[in-house]
Structure formats: structure tokens, C-alpha cells
N, C-alpha and C positions, 0 to 999 in steps of 0.2 A: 656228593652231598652239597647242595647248596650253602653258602655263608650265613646268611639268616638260620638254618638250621643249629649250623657250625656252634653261634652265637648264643641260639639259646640254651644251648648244652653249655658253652661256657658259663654261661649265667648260673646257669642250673647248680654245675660242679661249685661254682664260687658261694651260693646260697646254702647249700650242702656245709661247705669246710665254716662258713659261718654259725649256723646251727648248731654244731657237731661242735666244734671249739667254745666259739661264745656261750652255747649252752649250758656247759658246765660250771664256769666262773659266774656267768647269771646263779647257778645252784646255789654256789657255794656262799653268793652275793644275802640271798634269799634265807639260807641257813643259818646264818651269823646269828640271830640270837635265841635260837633254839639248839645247834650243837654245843655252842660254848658257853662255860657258865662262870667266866671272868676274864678280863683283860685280857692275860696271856696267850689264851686259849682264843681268843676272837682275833689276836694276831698270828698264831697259829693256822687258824685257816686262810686269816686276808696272804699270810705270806705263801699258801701254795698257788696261787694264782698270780701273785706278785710279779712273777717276771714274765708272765705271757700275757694276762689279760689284756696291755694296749697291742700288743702283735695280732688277737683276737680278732679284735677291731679293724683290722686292714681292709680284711673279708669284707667288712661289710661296707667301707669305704671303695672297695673295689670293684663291688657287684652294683651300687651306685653310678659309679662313675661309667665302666660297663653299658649299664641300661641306657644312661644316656647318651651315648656315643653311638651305638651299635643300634637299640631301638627310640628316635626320642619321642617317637610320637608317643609311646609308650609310660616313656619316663615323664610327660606333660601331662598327662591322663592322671597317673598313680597319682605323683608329687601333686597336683592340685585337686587332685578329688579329695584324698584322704590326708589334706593338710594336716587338721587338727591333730588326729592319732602319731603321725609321723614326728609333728613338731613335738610331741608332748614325750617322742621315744628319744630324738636328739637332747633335748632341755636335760631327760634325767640319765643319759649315758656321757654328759657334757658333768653335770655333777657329780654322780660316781666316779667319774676320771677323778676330778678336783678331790673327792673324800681320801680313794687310794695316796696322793699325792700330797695332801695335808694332812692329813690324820695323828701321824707323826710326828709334825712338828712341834706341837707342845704337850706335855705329861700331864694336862688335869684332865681328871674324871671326863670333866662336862665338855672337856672341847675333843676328846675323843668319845663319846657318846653320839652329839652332833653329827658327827663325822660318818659313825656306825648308824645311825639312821639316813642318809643321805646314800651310803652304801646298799641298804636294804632297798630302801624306796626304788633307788636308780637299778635294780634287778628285777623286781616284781612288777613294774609299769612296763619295759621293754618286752620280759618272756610273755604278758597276760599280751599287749597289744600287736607283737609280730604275728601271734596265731587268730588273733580277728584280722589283721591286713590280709594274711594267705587265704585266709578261707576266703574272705570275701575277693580276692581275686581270683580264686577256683573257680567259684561258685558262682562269678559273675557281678556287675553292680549297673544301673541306668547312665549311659552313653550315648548321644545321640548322633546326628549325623556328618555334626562338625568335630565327633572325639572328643565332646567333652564331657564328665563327669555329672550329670544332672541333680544330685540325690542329694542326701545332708546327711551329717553325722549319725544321725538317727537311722538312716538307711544299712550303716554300719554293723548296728546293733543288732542283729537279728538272731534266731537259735542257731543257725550254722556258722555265724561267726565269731560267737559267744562261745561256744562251743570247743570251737578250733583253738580261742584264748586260755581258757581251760587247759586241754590236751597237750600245747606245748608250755604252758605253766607247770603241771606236772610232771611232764616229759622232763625237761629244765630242771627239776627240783629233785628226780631220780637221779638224771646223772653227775648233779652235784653234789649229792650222797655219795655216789659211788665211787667221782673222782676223789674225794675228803678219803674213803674208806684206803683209796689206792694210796693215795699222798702221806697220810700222818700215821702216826706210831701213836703206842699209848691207850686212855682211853679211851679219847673223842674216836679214833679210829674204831672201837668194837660199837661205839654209837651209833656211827654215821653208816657204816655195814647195816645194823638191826635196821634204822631207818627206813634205809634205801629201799627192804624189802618191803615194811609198808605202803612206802608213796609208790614203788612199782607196781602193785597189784593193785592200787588207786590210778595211775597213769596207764595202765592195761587195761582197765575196761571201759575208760573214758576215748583213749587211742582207736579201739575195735570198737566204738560206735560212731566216732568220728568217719574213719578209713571208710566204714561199710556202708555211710551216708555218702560219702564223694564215692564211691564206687558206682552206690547204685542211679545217681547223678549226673556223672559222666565221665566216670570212667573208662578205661577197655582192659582186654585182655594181659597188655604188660603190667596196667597200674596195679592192676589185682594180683599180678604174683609180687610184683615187689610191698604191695599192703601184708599181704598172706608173709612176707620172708620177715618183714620190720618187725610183727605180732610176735613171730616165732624168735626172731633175735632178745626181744624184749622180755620173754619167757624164759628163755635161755639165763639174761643175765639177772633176771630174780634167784633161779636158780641156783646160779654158779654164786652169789652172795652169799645165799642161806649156807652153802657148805664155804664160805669162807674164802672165792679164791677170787679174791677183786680183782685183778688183772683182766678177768676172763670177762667180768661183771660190767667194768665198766666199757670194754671191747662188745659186749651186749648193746649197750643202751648207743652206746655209739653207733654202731651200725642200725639200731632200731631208728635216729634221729635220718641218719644216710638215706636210708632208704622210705622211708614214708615220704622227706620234702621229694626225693627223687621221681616216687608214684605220684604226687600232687603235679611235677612239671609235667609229667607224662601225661597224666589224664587232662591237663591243660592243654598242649601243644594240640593243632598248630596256632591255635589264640594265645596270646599272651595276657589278653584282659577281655574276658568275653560280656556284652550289653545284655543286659536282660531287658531292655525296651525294645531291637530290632535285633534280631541274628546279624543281618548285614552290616550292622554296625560295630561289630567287635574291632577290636584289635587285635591282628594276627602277625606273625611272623614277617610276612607279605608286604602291607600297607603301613606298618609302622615301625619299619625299618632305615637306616639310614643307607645311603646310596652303596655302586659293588665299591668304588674304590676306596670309600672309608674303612670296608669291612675286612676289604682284601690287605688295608695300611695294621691294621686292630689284630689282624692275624697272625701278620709278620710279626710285631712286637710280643703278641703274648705269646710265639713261638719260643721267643729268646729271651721273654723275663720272668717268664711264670715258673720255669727251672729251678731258676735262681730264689727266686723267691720261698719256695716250697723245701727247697734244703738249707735256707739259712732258718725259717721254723722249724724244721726238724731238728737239725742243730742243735735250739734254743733247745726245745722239749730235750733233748738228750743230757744235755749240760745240766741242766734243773732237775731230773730223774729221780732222785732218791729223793725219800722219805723224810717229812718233818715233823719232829719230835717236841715237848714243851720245852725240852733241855735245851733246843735252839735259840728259844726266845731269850734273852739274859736277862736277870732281874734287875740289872741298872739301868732299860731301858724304863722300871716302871714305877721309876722315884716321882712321888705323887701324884698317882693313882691308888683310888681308895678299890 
């Protein structure tokens, strides 16, 4: 297998475990003031995400960094075509850090209120604008013969990329139900379960119109089993809600996220950003790659860090495991809050 191949399968796996992880704590970002219905309870959910959400984040610092090393021609293309969208996804995942991080620090009402809107905001601009970026890099956007980005933000907006913002807003906001339902005890817990099966049968049929428009677009034959397996995972973990066994639920929606970005790289490859002004003008695997012995240097290390990497997160998730309850939160934490 060629390294350029190699690569974009790494890329691939790496935008997968982003999706899939960050996806949820986006949910549960997004939830905050529809599960909970006071203080406690809103720190109740920020604390199930609490000790992974910046480990989240790696993912996607990593699949960054990635693109730019391995394809840059690539990563010059994306990063200045769809400045705006991009800056507008770091501004509000740069404040949502800060909200997690401050929120705490003082007991009134209004300055954790603040904070819980800074939280919301910084989950619903990222999941609505990562599925307009994807789509419209499926989907293709105007490139011309020097690789550069022609179009304007408006160009962005179109119904299949609007679309694709939709579907992983959804998708995002089921498995943040469903992580909430796995994580906490109590009420919020029989909540966020009823929930989940809502916005899933909402993120189901927006997901199956999405997939069957990129299928019949340009897809092939593997994207369409792994659309066809996502639908059915996503089916599966409505299901396994409704009878109560979140484990399985949000092991659903997870592998629903897995494998959809998966058929998106697929029906992509072997372009990485394909021009709707010339065919020959895409960006492919090929021509906007970096040299062999960068790729053969990218290789070696993420042979021998990606390991490591991957079992000190698993780790984490293991140690953080069980269940948080409202008894967790202590009531001296919320001397002056109204």
C-alpha cells in the first residue's frame, strides 16, 4: 500500500475517534439547559465530561496537524477556503475550554450562568459547522488550477452542506443523550434515555437522507455498506434505549458516528478535496501530498506513539467509569446560587 494511502486512513481513523469522542461532550454541551433544571444538575452533566473533554480535543489537534504534514497542499486549500467557518469553530471551542475552566470559580448565579451559555454556544456552532465543512468537502467546492479555493462563504451554504450541519447536529445531540443516560443516576438519567430516543428518530431520518444523497453522488460500493451498517447501528441503539440498556445505546450511536465519517472518507478517496470547476483540478492523494521521506518519517512515529496515546485514553475513560449521581455534587459547593 502506498504511504499517501497509509495517510489517509490515518487521517480517516483520527477524524473517526474525534467525531465519536468529541461528539458526545458537544451533546452533552448542547443539553445543558434542557436536561437540567438547576445548578446542581447542570453540574451534574458538565462533570460527566469533565475529565475527558480536553483529551477529546487531541483528536482533533492531531488530525490537523496530520493534514498538514502528510498532505499540505491539502491543508492550504481547506484552512484558506473555509477560513471563516473554521475560525468561527476554534473562537467557540477556545471559549468553551475557558467556560469548563471558569465556571467554578465563583458561586453567583450570574457568573455561572454566563459561563453555561458560553458552554452551550461553544457545542452547537462546532457540531452544526463540522458537518457543513464535511459535506462540502465530499461533495466538492471551486478550485482552480493553482489549488486554490475560488468561492466564498456563500458557496458553503448550499442544501448538501446545510444539510450534512443538520445531521451531525443531531447525530451529536443523540449521543449526548445517550452518553448523559450511560453516565448519571437518578432522574436526569430516565430523561436523557426518553430523550435520546426522540432526537434519534430525528437524527435517523435526516442521517438516511444525507448518506443516500452522497451515495448517489459519489459514492461506491464499500461506502454504501458501511452507510447501510451506520443506519442499522443507529436503529439498533434507539432501540436498545427504549428497553433501557444504555450501554448498548450509546455503543449504537457510536458506531453509527464510526462508520458514516468512515463511508464519507471512502466515497472521497482517492481525492481528498475534489473541484467542481475542473475534474483535473482536485486534490488527490497524489498531487497534494508531502514528499516519501516525510511520510516514511510520520510513519515511524505514529507507529510508536499512537499506542501510547490510545491506552493512556482508555485508561482515562476507565478510571472515570461509573456513574454520577446528584449526591456527588455537594451542597457547599453552591452557597450563593439562587
Amino acid at each position: 500500500m502506498e504511504l499517501t494511502t497509509v495517510w489517509f486512513i490515518l487521517i480517516a481513523v483520527l477524524w473517526i475517534g474525534y467525531f465519536t469522542l468529541e461528539g458526545f461532550d458537544f451533546g452533552v454541551g448542547m443539553l445543558l439547559p434542557v436536561l437540567a433544571r438547576d445548578d446542581r444538575e447542570r453540574r451534574q452533566l458538565i462533570n460527566t465530561i469533565g475529565p475527558v473533554w480536553d483529551g477529546n480535543e487531541v483528536w482533533l489537534l492531531t488530525a490537523g496537524g496530520a493534514t498538514f504534514a502528510a498532505f499540505p497542499e491539502w491543508y492550504a486549500t481547506l484552512f484558506s477556503g473555509f477560513y471563516l467557518p473554521l475560525l468561527l469553530i476554534l473562537l467557540t471551542l477556545i471559549v468553551r475550554g475557558l467556560a469548563f475552566e471558569y465556571r467554578h470559580q465563583r458561586p453567583e448565579a450570574a457568573w455561572h450562568s454566563w459561563w453555561d451559555r458560553a458552554i452551550i454556544v461553544g457545542s452547537y456552532v462546532p457540531a452544526l459547522l463540522w458537518g457543513v465543512a464535511f459535506a462540502n468537502i465530499v461533495r466538492g467546492v471551486p478550485i482552480d488550477e493553482t489549488k486554490d479555493f475560488t468561492g466564498t462563504i456563500f458557496t458553503l451554504l448550499n442544501p448538501f452542506g446545510l444539510l450534512g450541519g443538520i445531521v451531525t447536529l443531531l447525530l451529536f445531540l443523540t449521543h449526548g443523550a445517550m452518553f448523559i443516560a450511560l453516565k448519571t443516576d437518578g432522574d436526569i438519567r430516565h430523561r436523557a434515555r426518553a430523550l435520546s430516543v426522540k432526537l434519534g428518530l430525528g437524527a435517523a431520518v435526516a442521517a438516511v437522507v444525507f448518506l443516500v444523497w452522497t451515495q448517489t453522488m459519489t459514492g461506491d460500493a464499500w461506502s454504501a455498506v458501511l452507510f447501510v451498517v451506520a443506519a442499522l447501528a443507529l436503529v439498533a441503539g434507539i432501540v436498545m434505549a427504549r428497553a433501557g440498556r444504555e450501554g448498548w445505546a450509546f455503543i449504537g450511536t457510536f458506531v453509527t458516528i464510526a462508520l458514516a465519517v468512515a463511508g464519507l472518507f471512502v466515497a472521497l478517496f482517492p481525492d481528498v478535496m475534489p473541484s467542481t470547476t475542473d475534474a483535473a483540478y482536485s486534490l488527490t492523494t497524489t498531487n497534494a501530498s508531502a514528499t516519501h521521506y516525510t511520510l516514511t518519517v510520520m510513519t515511524w512515529v505514529a507507529v510508536i506513539f499512537t499506542p501510547l496515546v490510545l491506552l493512556y485514553q482508555s485508561w482515562t475513560y476507565w478510571v472515570f467509569r461509573k456513574r454520577i449521581s446528584i449526591h456527588h455534587i455537594p451542597e457547599a459547593e453552591l452557597e450563593g446560587v439562587s
